[in-house]
C-alpha positions in Angstrom: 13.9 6.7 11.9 15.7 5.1 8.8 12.6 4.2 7.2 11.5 8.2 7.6 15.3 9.2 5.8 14.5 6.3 3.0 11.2 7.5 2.4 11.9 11.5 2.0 15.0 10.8 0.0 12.7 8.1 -2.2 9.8 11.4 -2.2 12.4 13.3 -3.6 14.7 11.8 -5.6 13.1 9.3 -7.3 9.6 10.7 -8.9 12.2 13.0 -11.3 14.3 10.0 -12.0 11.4 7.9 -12.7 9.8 10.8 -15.1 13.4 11.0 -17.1 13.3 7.5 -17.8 9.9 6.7 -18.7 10.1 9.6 -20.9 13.1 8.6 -22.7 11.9 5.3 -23.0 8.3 6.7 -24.6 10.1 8.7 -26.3 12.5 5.6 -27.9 9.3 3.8 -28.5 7.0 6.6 -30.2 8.8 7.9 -32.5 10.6 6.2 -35.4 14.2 6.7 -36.2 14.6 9.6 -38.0 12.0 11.4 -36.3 12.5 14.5 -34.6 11.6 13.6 -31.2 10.5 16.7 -28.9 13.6 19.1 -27.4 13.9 19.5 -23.8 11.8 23.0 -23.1 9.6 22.6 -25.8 5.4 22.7 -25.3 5.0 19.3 -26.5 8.5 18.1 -24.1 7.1 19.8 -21.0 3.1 18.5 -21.5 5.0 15.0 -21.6 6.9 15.3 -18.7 4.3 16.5 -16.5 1.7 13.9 -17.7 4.7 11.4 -16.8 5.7 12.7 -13.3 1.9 12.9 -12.5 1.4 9.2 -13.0 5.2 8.3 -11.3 3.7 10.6 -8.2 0.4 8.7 -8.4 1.7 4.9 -9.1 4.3 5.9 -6.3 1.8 7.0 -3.5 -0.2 3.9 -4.4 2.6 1.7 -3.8 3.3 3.8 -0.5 -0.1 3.3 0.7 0.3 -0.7 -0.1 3.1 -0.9 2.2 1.4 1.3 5.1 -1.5 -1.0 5.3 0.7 -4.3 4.9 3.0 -3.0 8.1 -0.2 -2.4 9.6 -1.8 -5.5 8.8 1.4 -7.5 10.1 1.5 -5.7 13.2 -1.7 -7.4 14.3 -4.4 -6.3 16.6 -4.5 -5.7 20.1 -7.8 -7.9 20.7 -4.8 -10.9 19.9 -2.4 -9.3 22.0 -4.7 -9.6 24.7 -5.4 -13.1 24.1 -9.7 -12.0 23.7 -12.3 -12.6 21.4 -13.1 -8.9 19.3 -16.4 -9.7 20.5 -15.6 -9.6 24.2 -17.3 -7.7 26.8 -15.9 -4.6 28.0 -15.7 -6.0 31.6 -13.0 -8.8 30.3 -11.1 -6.4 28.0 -10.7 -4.4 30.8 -9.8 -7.6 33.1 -7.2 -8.9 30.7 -5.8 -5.3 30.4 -5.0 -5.0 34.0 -3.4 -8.4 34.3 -1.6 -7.8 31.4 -0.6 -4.1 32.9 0.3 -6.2 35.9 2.5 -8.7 34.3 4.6 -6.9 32.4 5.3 -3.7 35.6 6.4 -7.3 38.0 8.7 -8.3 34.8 10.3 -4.7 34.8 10.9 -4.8 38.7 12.6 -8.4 38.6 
């Protein structure tokens, strides 16, 4: 549940933080002192900023992705679980299932 509320507050918080810092910072290294640099609202400002935010959203679902498959990937498989081989007949993955169903029902009633 908390990692849901972390996630939607990181969805919609950070990508417009992100965008207002990176575009500072370009803007800081891009232009010289002295330079005009582009006013909030302007054409040039707002072509910028969406060109930023687009690759914050993108770098930002990439990293979300990562860390779906890594959770995944720790969680392990259920072949291990069962204590089989992924090559295993059906009639044993079946077998192991039930004992397994079995074990854990006479730990619940003890």
């Amino acid at each position: 549940m908390s990692s849901a509320i972390f996630s939607f507050l990181g969805w919609s918080f950070l990508p417009d933080f992100c965008t207002g810092k990176l575009q500072e910072f370009w803007y800081n290294f891009t232009y010289r002192a002295g330079s005009p640099k582009p006013q909030p609202g302007t054409p040039l400002w707002v072509k910028h900023r969406r060109r930023i935010y687009f690759g914050v959203i993108v770098v930002y679902l990439l990293y979300t992705l990562y860390e779906a498959d890594w959770n995944i990937r720790r969680a392990g498989d259920f072949y291990s679980d069962l204590g089989v081989l992924q090559d295993v007949g059906e009639k044993e993955l079946n077998s192991r299932f039930r004992r397994m169903y079995v074990a854990i029902k006479f730990k619940k009633l003890c």
